[in-house]
MIKOLLO-324894 format. One line per field, with one value per residue (C-alpha): residue in one letter; x, y, z. Coordinates in nm, 2 decimals, m for minus. Layout:
N
res A, ... $
X X, ... $
Y Y, ... $
Z Z, ... $
//
This chain:
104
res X, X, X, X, X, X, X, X, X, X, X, X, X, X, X, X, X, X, X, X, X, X, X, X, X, X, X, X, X, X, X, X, X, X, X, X, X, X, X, X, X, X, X, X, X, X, X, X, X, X, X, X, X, X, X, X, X, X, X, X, X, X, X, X, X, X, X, X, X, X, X, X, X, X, X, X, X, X, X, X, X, X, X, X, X, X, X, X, X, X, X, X, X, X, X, X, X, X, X, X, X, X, X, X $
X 0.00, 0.14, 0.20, m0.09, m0.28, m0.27, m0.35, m0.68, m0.78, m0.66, m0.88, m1.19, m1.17, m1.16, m1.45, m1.67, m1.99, m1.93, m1.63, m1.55, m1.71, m2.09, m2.27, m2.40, m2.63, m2.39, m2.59, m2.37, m2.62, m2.91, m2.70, m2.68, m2.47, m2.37, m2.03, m1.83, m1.62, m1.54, m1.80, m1.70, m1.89, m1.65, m1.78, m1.62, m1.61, m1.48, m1.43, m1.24, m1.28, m1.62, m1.81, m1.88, m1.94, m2.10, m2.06, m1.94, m1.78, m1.94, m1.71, m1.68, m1.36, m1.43, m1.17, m1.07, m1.24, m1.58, m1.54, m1.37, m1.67, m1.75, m1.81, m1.95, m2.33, m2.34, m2.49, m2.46, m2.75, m2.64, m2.85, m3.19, m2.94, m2.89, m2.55, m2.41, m2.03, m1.91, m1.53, m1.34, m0.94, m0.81, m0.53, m0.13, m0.12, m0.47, m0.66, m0.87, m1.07, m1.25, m1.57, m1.62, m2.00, m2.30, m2.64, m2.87 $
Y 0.00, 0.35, 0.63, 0.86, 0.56, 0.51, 0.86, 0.87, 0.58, 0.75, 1.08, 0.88, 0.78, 1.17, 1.23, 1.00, 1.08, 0.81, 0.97, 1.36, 1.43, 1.49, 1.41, 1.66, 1.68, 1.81, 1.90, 1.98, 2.10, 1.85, 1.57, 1.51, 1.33, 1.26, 1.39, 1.33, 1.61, 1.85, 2.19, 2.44, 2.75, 3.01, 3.33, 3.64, 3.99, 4.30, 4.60, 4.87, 5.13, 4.99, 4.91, 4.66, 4.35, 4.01, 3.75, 3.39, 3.19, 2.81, 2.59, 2.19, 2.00, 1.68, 1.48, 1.66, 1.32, 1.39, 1.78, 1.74, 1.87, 2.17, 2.51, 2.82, 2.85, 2.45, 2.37, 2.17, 2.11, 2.00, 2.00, 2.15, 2.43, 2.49, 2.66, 2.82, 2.75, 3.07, 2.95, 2.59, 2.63, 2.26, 2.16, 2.16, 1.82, 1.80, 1.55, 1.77, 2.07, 2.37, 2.46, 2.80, 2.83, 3.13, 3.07, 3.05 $
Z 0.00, m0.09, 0.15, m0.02, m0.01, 0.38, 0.40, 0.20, 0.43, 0.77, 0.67, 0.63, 1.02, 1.06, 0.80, 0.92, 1.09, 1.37, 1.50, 1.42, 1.09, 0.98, 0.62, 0.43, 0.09, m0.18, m0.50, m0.82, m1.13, m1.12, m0.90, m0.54, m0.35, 0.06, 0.17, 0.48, 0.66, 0.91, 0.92, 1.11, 1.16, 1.35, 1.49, 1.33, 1.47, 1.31, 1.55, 1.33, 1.62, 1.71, 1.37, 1.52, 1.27, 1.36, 1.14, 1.09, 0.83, 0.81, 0.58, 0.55, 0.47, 0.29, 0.07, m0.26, m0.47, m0.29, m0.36, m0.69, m0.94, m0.71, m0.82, m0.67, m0.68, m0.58, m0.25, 0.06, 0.27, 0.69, 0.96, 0.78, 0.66, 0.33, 0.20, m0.10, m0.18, m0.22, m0.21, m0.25, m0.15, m0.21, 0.02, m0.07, m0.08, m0.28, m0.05, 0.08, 0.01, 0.21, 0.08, 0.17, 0.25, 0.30, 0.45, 0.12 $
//
């Protein structure tokens, strides 16, 4: 078994819904499909002298071959939510990707 190999296997313990990840609905033109991966949704504040901007920046981080025909305008639907990928920033190493994501 390769290196790379071992590590596609070692991110789906990480991925996976059991353990640290959740599924989502991914739904590229007219085809959906379930993804594993991390979502984060971070709260963001921007204070330049008190303007005072509340925000937050969900995102999911799934394996590059699950996220591969992604493009913004496709969705992801997690937890009754649905999102709009509004970035995707693939890894050095290309295994995985960040989908960038805004609350449709």
């Amino acid at each position: 078994m390769t290196f790379k190999t071992q590590m596609e296997l070692d991110l789906d313990v990480f991925i996976d819904p059991d353990e640290f990840g959740v599924s989502a609905l991914f739904t590229h033109g007219s085809t959906a499909a379930t993804i594993d991966g991390l979502f984060t949704d971070a709260f963001k504040l921007v204070n330049p002298a008190t303007g005072n901007i509340e925000s937050s920046s969900p995102q999911i981080e799934c394996k590059t071959t699950d996220a591969s025909p992604a493009v913004h305008g496709d969705t992801i639907r997690l937890s009754a939510v649905n999102y709009k990928i509004i970035g995707i920033q693939p890894s050095e190493d290309k295994l995985m990707t960040v989908l960038l994501l805004s609350r449709d």
